[in-house]
C-alpha positions as CSV (number, residue, x, y, z in Angstrom):
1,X,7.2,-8.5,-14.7
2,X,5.3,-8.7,-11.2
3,X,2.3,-10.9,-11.7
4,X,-2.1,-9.5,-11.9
5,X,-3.1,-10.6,-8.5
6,X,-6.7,-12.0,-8.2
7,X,-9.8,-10.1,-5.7
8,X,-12.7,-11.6,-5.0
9,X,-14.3,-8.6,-7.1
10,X,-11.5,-8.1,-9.3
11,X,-7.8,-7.7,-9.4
12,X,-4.5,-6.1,-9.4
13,X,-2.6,-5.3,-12.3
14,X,1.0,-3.9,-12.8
15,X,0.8,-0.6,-12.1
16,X,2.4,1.5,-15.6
17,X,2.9,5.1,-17.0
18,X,-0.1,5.0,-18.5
19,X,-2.2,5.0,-14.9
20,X,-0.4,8.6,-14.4
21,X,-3.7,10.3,-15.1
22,X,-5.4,8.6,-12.8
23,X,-2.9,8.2,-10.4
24,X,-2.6,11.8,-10.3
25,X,-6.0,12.2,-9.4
26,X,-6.5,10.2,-7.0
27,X,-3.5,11.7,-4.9
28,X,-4.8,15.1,-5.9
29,X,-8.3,14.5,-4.0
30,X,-8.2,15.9,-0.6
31,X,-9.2,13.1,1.2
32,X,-6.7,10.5,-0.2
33,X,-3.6,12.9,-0.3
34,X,-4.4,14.3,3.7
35,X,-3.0,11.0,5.0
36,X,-0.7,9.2,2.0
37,X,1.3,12.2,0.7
38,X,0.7,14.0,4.3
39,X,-2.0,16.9,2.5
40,X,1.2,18.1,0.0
41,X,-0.3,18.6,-3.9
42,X,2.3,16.3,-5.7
43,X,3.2,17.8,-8.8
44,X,2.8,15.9,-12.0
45,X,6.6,14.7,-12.5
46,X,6.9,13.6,-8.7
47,X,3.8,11.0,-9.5
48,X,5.3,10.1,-12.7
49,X,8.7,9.1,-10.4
50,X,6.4,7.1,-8.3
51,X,5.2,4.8,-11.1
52,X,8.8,4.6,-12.5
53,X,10.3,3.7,-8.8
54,X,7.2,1.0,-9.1
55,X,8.4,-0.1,-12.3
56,X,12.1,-0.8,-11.2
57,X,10.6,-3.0,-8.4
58,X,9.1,-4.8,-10.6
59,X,11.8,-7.7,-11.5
60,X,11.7,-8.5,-7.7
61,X,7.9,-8.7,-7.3
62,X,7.1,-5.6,-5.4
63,X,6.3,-2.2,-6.8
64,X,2.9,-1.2,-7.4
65,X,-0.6,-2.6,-8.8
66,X,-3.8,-0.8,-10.1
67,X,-6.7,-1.6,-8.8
68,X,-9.2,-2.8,-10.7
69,X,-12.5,-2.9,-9.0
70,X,-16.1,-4.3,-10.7
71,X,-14.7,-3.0,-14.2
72,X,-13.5,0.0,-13.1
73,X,-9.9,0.4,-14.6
74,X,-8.8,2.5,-11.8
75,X,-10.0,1.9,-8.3
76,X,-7.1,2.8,-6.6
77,X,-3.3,2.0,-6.1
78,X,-1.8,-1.1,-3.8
79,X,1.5,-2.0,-3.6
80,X,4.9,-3.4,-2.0
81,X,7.5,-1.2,-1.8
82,X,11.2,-1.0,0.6
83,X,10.0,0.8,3.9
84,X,10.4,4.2,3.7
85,X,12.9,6.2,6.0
86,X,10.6,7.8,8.3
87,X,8.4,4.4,9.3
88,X,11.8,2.8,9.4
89,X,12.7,4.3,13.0
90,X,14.9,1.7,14.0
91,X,17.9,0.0,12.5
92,X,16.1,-3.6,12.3
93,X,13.3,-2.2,10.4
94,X,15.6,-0.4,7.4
95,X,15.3,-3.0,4.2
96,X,11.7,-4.2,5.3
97,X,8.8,-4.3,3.1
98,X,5.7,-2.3,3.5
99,X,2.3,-2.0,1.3
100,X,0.6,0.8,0.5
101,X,-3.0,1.8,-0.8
102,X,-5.2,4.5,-1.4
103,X,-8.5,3.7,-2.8
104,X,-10.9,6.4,-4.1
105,X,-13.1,7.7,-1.9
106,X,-16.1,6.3,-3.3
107,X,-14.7,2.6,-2.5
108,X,-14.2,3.7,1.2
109,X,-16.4,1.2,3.3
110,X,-17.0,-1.6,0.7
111,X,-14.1,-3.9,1.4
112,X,-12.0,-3.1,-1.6
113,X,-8.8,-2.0,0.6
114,X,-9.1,-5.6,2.7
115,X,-9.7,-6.7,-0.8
116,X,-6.7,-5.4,-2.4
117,X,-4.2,-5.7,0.9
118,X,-5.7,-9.3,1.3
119,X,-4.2,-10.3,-2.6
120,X,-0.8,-8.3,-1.9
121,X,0.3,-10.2,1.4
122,X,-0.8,-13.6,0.0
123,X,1.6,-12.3,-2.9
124,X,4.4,-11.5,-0.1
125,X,3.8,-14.4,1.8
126,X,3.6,-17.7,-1.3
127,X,5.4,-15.9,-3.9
128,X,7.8,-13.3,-2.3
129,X,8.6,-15.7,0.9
130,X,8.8,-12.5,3.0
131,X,8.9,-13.4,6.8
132,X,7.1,-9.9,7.6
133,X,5.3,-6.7,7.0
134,X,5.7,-3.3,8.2
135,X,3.4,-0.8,8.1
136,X,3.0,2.6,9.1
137,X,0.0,4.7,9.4
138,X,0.1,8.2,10.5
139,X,-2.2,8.3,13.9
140,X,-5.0,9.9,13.1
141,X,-5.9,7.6,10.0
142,X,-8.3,5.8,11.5
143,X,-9.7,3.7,8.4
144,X,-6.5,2.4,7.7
145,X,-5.7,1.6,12.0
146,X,-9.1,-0.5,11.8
147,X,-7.6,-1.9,8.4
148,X,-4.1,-3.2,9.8
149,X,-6.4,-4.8,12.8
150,X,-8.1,-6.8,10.2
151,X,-5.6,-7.7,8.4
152,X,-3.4,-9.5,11.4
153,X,-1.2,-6.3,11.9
154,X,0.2,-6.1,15.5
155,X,1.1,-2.6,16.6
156,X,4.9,-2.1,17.3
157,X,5.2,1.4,18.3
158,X,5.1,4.8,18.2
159,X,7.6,7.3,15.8
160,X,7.7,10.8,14.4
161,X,6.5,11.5,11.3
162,X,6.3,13.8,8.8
163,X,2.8,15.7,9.4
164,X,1.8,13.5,12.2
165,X,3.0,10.8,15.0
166,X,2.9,7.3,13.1
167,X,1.9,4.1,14.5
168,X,4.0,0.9,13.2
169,X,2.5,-2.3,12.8
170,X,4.1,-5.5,12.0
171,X,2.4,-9.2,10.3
172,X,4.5,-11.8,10.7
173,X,3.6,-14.6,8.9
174,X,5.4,-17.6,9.9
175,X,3.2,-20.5,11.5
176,X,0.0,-18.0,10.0
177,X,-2.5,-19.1,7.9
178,X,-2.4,-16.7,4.5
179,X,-5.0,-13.8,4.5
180,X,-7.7,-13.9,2.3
């Protein structure tokens, strides 16, 4: 079982089949689902697959982690997951690592995705040993472009994506200091 991962205000916990509810939610809003599951209405089953995929990660320390924010039991969803085909683009990205998040919106502007991202590559880096990140953020997402700055992310390139043109960043973290 993947390891709770500490936040300054407070931390990540395995994500399980009990967070469907509120996982379903969250990627039901509008806002959250326009950029993360590229404005398409999961339905309930496809979610549920989501947290099971999460689950099978979980032996090798990826997968996916609640977010639990100022004692809220669900603040979002964070997690570490093999890169997905469409950020992969190139042949020396397939069987990278990426993280994900989606915060609700009410957490947008505090911090709490730094926060969250902050405890999942010092998690990557100490515990996993993972050379490198990839990320990919679909190009008008502008939070989460200003969020991969922070965070050390180096912009890679340009590839087709589902709904819109992604941008792939990269963190390398040899000879870096860990994020906090």
């Amino acid at each position: 079982m993947k390891p709770c991962l500490p936040m300054p205000r407070g931390r990540l916990r395995p994500a399980t089949a009990d967070d469907l509810d509120d996982l379903e939610r969250l990627l039901h809003d509008p806002r959250v689902r326009r950029y993360l599951c590229d404005d398409v209405v999961l339905p309930r089953d496809s979610v549920a697959a989501m947290l099971a995929r999460g689950e099978q990660l979980d032996p090798s320390g990826l997968g996916l982690w609640a977010i639990e924010h100022l004692g809220d039991r669900f603040a979002g969803i964070a997690g570490l997951q093999p890169i997905q085909d469409e950020a992969a683009a190139t042949s020396t990205a397939t069987g990278s690592i990426e993280p994900i998040i989606a915060v609700q919106p009410r957490y947008w502007g505090d911090g709490l995705a730094s926060e969250a991202l902050g405890a999942l590559l010092l998690h990557a880096r100490e515990a996993l040993g993972l050379p490198r990140l990839l990320a990919a953020v679909d190009q008008p997402n502008l939070r989460s472009h200003r969020l991969m700055h922070r965070l050390g992310f180096k912009a890679l390139d340009t590839t087709p994506g589902p709904a819109h043109g992604l941008l792939r960043y990269e963190l390398r973290f040899d000879n870096e200091k860990a994020p906090k």
